[in-house]
PyMOL CGO cylinders between C-alpha atoms (Angstrom):
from pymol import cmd
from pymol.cgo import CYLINDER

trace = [
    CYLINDER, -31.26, -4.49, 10.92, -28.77, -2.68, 13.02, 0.3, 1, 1, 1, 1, 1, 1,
    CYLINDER, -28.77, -2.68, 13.02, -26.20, -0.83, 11.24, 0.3, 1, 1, 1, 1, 1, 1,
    CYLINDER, -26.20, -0.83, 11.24, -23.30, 0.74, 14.09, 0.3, 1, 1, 1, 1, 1, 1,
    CYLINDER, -23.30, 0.74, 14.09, -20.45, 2.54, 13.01, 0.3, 1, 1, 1, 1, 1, 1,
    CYLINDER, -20.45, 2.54, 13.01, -17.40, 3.76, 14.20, 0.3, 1, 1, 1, 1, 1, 1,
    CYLINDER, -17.40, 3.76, 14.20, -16.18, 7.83, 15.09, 0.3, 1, 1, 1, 1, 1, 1,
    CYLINDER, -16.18, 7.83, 15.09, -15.47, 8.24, 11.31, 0.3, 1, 1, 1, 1, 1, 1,
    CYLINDER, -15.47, 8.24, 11.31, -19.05, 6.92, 10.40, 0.3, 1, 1, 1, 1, 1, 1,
    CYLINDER, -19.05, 6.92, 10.40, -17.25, 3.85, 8.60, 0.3, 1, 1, 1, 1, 1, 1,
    CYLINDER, -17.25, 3.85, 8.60, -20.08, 0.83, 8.83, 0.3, 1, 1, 1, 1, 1, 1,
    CYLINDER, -20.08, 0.83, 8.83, -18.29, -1.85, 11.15, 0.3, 1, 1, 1, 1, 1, 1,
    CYLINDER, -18.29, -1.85, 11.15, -19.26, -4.22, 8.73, 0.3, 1, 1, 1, 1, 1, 1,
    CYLINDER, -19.26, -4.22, 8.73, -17.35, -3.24, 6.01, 0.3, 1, 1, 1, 1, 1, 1,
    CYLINDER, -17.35, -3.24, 6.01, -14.42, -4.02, 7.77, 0.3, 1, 1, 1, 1, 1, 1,
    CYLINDER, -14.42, -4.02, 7.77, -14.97, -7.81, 7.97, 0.3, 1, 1, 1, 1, 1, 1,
    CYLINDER, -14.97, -7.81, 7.97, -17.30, -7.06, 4.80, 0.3, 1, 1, 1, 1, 1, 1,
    CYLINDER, -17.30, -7.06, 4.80, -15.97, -4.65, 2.83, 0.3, 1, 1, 1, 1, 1, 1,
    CYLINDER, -15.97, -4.65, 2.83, -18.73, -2.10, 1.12, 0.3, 1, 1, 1, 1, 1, 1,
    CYLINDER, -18.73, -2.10, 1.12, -20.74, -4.89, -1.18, 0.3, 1, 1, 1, 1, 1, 1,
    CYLINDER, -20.74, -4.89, -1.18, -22.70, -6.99, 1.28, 0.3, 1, 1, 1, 1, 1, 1,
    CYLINDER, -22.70, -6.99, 1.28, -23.98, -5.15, 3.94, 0.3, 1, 1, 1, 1, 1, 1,
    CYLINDER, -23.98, -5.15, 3.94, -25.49, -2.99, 0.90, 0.3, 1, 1, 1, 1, 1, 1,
    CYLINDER, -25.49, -2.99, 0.90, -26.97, -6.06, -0.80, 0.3, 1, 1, 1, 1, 1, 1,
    CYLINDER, -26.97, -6.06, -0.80, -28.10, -6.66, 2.45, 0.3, 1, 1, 1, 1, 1, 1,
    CYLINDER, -28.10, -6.66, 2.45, -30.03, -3.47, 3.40, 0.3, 1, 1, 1, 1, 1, 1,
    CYLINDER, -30.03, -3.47, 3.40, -30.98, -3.33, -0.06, 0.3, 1, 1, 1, 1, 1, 1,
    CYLINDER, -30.98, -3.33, -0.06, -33.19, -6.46, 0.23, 0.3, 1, 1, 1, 1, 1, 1,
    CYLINDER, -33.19, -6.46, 0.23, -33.76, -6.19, 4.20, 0.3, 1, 1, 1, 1, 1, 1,
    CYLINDER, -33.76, -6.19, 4.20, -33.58, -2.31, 4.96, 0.3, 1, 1, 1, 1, 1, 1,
    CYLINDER, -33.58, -2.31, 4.96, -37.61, -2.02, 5.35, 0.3, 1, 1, 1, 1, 1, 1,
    CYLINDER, -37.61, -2.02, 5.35, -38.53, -5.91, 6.43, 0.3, 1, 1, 1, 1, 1, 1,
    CYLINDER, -38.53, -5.91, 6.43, -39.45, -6.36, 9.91, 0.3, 1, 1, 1, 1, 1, 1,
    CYLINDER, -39.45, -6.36, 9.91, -39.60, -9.81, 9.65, 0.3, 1, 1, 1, 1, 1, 1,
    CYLINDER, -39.60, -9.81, 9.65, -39.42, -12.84, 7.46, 0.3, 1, 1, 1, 1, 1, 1,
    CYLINDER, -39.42, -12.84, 7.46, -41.62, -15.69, 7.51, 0.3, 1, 1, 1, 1, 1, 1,
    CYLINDER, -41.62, -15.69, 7.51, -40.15, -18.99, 6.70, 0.3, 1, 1, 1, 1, 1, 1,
    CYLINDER, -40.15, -18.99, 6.70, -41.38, -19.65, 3.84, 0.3, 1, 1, 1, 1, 1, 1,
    CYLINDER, -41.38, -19.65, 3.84, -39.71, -16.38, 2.21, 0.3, 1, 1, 1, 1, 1, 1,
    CYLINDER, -39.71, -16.38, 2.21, -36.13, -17.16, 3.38, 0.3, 1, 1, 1, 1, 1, 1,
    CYLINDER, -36.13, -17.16, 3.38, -35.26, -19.31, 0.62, 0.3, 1, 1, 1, 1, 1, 1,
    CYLINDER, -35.26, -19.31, 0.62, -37.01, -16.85, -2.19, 0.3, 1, 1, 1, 1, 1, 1,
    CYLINDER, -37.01, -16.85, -2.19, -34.51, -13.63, -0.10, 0.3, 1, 1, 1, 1, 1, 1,
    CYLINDER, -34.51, -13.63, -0.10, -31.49, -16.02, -0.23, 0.3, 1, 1, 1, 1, 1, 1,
    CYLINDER, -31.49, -16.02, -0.23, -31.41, -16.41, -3.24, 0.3, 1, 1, 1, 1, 1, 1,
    CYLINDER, -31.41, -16.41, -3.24, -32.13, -12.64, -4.73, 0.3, 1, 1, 1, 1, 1, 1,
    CYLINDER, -32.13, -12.64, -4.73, -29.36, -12.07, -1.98, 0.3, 1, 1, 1, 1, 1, 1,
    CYLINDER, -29.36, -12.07, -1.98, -26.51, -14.14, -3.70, 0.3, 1, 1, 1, 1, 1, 1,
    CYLINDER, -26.51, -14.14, -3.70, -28.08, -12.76, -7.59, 0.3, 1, 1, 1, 1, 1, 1,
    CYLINDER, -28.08, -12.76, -7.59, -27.87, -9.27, -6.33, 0.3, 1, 1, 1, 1, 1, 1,
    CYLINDER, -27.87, -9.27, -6.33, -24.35, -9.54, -4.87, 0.3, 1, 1, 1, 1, 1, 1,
    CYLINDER, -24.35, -9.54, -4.87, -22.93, -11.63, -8.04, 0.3, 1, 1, 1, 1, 1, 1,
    CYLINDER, -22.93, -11.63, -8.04, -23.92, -8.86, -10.13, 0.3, 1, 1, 1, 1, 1, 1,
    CYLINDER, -23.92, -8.86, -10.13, -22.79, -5.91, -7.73, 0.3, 1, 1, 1, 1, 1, 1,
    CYLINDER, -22.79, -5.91, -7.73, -19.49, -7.66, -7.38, 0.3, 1, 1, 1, 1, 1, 1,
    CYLINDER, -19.49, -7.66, -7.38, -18.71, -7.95, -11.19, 0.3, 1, 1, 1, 1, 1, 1,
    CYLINDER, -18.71, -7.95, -11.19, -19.64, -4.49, -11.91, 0.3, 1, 1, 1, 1, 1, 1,
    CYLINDER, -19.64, -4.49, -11.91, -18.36, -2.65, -8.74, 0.3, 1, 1, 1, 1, 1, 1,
    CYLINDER, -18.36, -2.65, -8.74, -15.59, -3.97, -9.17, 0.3, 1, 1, 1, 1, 1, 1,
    CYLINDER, -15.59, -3.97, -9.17, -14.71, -3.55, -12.64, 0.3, 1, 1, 1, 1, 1, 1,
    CYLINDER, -14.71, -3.55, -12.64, -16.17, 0.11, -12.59, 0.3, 1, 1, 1, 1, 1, 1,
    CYLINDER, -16.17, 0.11, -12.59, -13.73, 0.91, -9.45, 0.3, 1, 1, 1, 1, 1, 1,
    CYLINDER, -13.73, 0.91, -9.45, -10.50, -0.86, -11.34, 0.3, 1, 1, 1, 1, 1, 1,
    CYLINDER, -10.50, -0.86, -11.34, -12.21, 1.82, -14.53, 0.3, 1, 1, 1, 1, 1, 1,
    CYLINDER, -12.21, 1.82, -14.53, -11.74, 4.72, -12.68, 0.3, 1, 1, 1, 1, 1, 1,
    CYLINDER, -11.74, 4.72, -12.68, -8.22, 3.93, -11.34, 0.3, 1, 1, 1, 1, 1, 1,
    CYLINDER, -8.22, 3.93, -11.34, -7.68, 3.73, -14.80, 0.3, 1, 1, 1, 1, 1, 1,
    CYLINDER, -7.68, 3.73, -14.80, -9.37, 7.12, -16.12, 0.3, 1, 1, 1, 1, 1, 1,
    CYLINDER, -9.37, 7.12, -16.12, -7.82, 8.83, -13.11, 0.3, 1, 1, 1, 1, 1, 1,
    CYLINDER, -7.82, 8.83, -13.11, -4.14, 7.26, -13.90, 0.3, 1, 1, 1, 1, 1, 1,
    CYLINDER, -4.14, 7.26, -13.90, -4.16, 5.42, -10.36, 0.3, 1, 1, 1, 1, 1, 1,
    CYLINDER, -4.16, 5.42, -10.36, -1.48, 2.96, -10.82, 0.3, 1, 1, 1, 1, 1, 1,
    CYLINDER, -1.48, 2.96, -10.82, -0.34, 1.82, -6.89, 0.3, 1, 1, 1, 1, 1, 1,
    CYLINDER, -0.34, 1.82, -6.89, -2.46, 3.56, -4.59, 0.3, 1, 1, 1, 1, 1, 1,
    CYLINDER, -2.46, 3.56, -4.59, -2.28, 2.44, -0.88, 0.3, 1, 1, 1, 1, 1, 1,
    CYLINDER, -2.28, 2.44, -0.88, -5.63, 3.46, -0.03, 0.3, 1, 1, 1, 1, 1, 1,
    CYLINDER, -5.63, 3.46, -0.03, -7.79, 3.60, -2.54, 0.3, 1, 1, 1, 1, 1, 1,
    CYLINDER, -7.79, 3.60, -2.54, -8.72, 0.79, -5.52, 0.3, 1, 1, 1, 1, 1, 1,
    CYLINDER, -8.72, 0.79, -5.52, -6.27, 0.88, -8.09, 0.3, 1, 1, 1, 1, 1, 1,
    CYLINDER, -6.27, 0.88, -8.09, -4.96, -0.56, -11.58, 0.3, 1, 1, 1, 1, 1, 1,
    CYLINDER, -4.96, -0.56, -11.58, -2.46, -2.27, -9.49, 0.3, 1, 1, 1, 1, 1, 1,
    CYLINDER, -2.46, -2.27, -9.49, -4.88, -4.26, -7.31, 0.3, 1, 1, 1, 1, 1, 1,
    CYLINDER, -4.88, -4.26, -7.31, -6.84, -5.67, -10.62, 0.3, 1, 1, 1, 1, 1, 1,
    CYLINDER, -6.84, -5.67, -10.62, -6.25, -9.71, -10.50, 0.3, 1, 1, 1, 1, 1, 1,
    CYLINDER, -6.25, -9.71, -10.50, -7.76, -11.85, -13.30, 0.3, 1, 1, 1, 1, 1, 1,
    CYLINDER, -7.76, -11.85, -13.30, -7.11, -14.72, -11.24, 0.3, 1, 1, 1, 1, 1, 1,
    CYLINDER, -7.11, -14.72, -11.24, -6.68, -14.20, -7.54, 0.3, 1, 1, 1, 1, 1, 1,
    CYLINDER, -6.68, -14.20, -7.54, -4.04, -15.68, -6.25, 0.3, 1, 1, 1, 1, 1, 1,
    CYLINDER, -4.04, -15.68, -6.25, -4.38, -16.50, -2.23, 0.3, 1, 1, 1, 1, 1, 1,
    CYLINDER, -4.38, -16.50, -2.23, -1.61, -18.42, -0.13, 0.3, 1, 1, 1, 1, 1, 1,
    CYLINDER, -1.61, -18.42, -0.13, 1.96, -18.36, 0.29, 0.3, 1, 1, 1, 1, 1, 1,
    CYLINDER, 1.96, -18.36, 0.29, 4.68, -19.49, -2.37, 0.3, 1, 1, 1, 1, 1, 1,
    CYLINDER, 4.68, -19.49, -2.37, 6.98, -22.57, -0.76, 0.3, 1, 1, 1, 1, 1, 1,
    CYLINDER, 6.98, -22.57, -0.76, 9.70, -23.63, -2.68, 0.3, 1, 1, 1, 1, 1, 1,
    CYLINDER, 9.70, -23.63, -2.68, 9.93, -27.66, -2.48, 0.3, 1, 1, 1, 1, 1, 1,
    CYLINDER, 9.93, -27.66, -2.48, 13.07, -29.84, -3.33, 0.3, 1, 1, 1, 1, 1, 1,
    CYLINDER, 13.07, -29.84, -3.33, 11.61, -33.15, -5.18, 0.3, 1, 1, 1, 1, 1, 1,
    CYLINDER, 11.61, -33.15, -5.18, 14.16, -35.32, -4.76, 0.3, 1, 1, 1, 1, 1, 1,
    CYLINDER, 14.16, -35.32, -4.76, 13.36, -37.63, -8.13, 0.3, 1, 1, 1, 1, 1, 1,
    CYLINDER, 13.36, -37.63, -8.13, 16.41, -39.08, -8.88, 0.3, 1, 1, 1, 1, 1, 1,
    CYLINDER, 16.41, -39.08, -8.88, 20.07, -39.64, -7.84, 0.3, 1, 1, 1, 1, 1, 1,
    CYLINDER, 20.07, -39.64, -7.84, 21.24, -36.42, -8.88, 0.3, 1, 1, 1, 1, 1, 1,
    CYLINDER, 21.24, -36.42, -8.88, 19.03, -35.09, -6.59, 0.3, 1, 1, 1, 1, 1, 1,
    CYLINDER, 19.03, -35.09, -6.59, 19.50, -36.94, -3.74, 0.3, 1, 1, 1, 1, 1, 1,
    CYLINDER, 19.50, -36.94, -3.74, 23.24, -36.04, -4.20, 0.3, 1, 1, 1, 1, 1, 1,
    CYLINDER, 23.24, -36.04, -4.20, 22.80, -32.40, -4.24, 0.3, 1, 1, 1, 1, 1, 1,
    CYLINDER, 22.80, -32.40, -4.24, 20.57, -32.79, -0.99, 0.3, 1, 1, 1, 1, 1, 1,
    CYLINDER, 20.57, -32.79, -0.99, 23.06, -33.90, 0.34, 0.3, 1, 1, 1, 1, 1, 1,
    CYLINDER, 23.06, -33.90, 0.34, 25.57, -31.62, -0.41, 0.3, 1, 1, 1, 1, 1, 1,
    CYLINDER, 25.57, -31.62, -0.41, 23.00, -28.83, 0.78, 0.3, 1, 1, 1, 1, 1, 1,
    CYLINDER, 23.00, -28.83, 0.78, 22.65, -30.59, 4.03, 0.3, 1, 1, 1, 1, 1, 1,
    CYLINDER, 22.65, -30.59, 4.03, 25.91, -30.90, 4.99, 0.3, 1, 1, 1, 1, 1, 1,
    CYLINDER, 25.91, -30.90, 4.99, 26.78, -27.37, 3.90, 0.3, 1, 1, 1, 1, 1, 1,
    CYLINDER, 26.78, -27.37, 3.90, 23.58, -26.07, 6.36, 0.3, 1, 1, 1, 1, 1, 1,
    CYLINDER, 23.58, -26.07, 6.36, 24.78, -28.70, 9.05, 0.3, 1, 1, 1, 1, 1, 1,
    CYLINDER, 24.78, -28.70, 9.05, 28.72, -27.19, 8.71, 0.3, 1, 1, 1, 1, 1, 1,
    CYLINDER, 28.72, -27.19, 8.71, 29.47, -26.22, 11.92, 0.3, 1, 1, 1, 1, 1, 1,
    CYLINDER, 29.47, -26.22, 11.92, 33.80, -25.79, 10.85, 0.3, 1, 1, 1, 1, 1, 1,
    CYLINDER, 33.80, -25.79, 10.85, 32.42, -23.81, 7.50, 0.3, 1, 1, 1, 1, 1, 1,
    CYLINDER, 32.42, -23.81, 7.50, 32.22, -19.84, 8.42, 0.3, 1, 1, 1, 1, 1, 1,
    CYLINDER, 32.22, -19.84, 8.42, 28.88, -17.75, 7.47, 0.3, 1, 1, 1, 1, 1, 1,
    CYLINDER, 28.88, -17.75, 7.47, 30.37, -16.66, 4.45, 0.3, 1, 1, 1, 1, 1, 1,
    CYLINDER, 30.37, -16.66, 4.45, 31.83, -19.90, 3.38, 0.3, 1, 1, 1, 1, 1, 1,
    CYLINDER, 31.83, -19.90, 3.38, 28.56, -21.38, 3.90, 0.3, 1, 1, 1, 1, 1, 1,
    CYLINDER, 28.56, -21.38, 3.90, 27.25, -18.68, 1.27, 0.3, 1, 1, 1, 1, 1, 1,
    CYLINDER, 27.25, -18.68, 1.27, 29.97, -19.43, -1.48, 0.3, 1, 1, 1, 1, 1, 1,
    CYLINDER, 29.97, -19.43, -1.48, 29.06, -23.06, -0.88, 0.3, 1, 1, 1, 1, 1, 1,
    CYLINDER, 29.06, -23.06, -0.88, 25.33, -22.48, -1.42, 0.3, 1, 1, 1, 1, 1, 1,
    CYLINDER, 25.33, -22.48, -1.42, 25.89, -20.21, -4.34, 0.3, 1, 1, 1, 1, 1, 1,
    CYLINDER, 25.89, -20.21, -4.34, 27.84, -23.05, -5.90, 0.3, 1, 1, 1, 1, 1, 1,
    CYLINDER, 27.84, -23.05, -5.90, 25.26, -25.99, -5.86, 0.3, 1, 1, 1, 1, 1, 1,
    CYLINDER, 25.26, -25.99, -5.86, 22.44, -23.11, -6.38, 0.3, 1, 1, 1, 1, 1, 1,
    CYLINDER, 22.44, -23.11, -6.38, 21.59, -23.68, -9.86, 0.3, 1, 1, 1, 1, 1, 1,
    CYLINDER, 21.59, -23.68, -9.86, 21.52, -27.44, -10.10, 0.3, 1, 1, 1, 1, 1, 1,
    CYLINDER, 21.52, -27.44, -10.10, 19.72, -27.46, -6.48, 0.3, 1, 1, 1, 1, 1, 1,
    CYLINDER, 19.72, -27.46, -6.48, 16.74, -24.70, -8.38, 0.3, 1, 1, 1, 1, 1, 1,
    CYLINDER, 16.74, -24.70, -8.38, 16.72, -27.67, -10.87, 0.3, 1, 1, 1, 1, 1, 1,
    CYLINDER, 16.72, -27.67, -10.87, 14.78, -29.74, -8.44, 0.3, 1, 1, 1, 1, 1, 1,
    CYLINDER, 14.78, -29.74, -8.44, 12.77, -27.08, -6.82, 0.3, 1, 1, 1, 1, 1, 1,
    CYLINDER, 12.77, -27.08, -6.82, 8.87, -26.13, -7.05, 0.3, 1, 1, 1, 1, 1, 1,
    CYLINDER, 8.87, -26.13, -7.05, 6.93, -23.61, -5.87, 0.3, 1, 1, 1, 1, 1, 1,
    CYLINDER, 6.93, -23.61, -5.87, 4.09, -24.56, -4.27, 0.3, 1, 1, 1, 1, 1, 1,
    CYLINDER, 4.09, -24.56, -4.27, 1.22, -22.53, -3.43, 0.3, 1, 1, 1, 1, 1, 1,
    CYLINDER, 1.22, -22.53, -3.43, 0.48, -22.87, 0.53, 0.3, 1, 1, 1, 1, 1, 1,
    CYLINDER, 0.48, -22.87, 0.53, -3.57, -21.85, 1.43, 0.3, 1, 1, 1, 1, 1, 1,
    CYLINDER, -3.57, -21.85, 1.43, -5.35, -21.26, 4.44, 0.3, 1, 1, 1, 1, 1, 1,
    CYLINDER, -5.35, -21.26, 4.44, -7.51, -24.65, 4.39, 0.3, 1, 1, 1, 1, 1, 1,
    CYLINDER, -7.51, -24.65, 4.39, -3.64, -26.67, 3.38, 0.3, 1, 1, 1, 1, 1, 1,
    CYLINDER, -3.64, -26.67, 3.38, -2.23, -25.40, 6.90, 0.3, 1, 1, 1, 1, 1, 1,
    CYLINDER, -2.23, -25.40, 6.90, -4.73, -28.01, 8.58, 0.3, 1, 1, 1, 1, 1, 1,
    CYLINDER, -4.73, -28.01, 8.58, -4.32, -30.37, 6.10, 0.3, 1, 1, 1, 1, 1, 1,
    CYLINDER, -4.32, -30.37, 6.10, -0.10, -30.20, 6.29, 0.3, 1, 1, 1, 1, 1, 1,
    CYLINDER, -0.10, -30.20, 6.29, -0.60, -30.53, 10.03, 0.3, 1, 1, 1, 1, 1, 1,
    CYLINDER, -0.60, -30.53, 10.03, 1.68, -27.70, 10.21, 0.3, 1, 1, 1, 1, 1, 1,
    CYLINDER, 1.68, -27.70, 10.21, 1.92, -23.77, 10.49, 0.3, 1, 1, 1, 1, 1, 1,
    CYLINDER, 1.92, -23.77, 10.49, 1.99, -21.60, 6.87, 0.3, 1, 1, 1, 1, 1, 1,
    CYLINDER, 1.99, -21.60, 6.87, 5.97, -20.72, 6.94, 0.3, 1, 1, 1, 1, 1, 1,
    CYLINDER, 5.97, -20.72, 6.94, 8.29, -19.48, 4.38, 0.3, 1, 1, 1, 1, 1, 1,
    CYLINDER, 8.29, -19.48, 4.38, 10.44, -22.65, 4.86, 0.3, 1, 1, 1, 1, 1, 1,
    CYLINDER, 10.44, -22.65, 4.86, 11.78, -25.28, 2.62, 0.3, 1, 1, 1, 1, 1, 1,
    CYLINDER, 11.78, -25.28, 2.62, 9.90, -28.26, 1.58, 0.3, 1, 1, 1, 1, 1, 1,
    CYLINDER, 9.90, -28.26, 1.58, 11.60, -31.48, 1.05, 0.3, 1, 1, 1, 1, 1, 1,
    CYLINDER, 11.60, -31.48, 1.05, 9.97, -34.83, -0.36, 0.3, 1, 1, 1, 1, 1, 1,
    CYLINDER, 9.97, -34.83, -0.36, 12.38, -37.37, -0.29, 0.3, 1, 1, 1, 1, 1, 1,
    CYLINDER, 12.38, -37.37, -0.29, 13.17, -39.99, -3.00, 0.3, 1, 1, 1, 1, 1, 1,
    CYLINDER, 13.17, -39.99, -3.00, 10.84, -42.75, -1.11, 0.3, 1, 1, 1, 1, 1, 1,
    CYLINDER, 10.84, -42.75, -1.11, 7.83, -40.64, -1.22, 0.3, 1, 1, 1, 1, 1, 1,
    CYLINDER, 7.83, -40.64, -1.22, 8.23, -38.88, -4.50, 0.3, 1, 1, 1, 1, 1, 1,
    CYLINDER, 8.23, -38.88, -4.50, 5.31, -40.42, -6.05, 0.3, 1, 1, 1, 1, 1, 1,
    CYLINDER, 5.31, -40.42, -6.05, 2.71, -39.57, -3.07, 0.3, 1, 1, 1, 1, 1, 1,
    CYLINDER, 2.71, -39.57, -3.07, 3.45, -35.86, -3.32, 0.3, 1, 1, 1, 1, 1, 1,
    CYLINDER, 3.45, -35.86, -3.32, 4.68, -34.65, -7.67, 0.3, 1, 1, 1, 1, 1, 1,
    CYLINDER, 4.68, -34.65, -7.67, 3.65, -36.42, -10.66, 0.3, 1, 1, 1, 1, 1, 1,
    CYLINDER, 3.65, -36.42, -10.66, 5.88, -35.52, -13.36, 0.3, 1, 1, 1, 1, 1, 1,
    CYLINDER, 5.88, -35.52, -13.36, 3.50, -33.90, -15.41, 0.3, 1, 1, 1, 1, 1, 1,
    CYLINDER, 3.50, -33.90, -15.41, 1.17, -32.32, -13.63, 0.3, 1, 1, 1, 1, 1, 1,
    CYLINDER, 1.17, -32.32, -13.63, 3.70, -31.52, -10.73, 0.3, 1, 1, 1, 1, 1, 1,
    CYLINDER, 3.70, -31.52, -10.73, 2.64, -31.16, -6.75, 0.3, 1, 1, 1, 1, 1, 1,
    CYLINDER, 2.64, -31.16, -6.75, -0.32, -33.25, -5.85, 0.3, 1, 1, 1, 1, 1, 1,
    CYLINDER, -0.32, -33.25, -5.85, -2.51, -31.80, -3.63, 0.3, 1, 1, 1, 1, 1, 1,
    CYLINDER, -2.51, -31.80, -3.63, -4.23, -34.81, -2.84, 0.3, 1, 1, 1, 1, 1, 1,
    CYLINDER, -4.23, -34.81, -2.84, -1.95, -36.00, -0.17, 0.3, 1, 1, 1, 1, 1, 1,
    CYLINDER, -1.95, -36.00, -0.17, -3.10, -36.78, 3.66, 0.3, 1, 1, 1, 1, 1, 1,
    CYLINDER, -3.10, -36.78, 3.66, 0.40, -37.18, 5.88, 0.3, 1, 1, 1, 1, 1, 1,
    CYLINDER, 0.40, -37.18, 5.88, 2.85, -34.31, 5.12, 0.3, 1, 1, 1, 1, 1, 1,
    CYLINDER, 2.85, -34.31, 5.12, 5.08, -35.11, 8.21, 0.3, 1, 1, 1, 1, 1, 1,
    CYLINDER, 5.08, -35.11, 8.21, 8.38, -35.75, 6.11, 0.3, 1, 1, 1, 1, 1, 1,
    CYLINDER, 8.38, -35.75, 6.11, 7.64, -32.73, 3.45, 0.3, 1, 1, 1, 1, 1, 1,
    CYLINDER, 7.64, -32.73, 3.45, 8.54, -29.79, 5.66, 0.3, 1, 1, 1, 1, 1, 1,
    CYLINDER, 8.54, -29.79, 5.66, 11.78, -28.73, 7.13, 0.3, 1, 1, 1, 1, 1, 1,
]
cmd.load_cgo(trace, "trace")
């Protein structure tokens, strides 16, 4: 194993890695010269034990610390502020669902205000601030990952979705909102 580091003596690894697995790693491979076949599977799998315990109790020991040392938003070093219970990955985009009439009407309205070429920038702004609360009526937030860029056949932007009235049922169920089970996105982005 081959460990190379740069002029500070940081580990290149742990910057694609961070600290945990190239430790788990020389841990269980720091002495082996080899590994026979046969033993990969037995390694692999003390590999992914040792690293889901490190993780869960580095983790929470460094997020302890912050705490005992009153580190609330630290830049460089771990602190209370970058504890997550659930980690949260992706891009908020709001969506307009246009479900109904009402909607469709204040779409609309919206479009023709952004379209306005007689309406001055400020006008425009009083015009949007009118229609703004029943337009947030019909808006949600959708959480845009990594693996949905591919999938929405288009780049990760902080742009306005828009499903129109047609396709309403492909892309929000009324209860359990935005379906993320669709395949053809092509009329849902702006």
């Amino acid at each position: 194993m081959v460990l190379l580091e740069d002029e500070s003596q940081r580990r290149f690894a742990s910057y694609v890695y961070l600290k945990m697995l190239p430790a788990v790693t020389l841990e269980l491979l720091g002495n082996v010269e080899s590994i026979q076949e046969r033993e990969f599977l037995e390694i692999l799998e003390n590999y992914f034990v040792r690293v889901k315990n490190w993780k869960s109790t580095s983790e929470s020991d460094e997020v302890y610390q912050a705490l005992l040392s009153l580190r609330f938003h630290e830049e460089r070093e771990t602190s209370v502020s970058h504890f997550q219970l659930i980690r949260e990955e992706g891009t908020i985009l709001p969506v307009f669902v246009e479900k109904d009439r009402r909607a469709q009407e204040i779409w609309e309205c919206f479009s023709e205000i952004k379209r306005s070429s007689s309406l001055k920038l400020w006008e425009k702004s009083i015009a949007l601030r009118r229609i703004q609360k029943d337009f947030g009526d019909y808006l949600v937030n959708v959480r845009i990952r990594k693996n949905d860029v591919p999938l929405l056949g288009i780049l990760a932007s902080p742009h306005l979705g828009y499903v129109p009235q047609s396709r309403v049922a492909e892309f929000y169920h009324p209860e359990t909102g935005f379906r993320r089970d669709f395949q053809d996105s092509e009329a849902l982005f702006l």
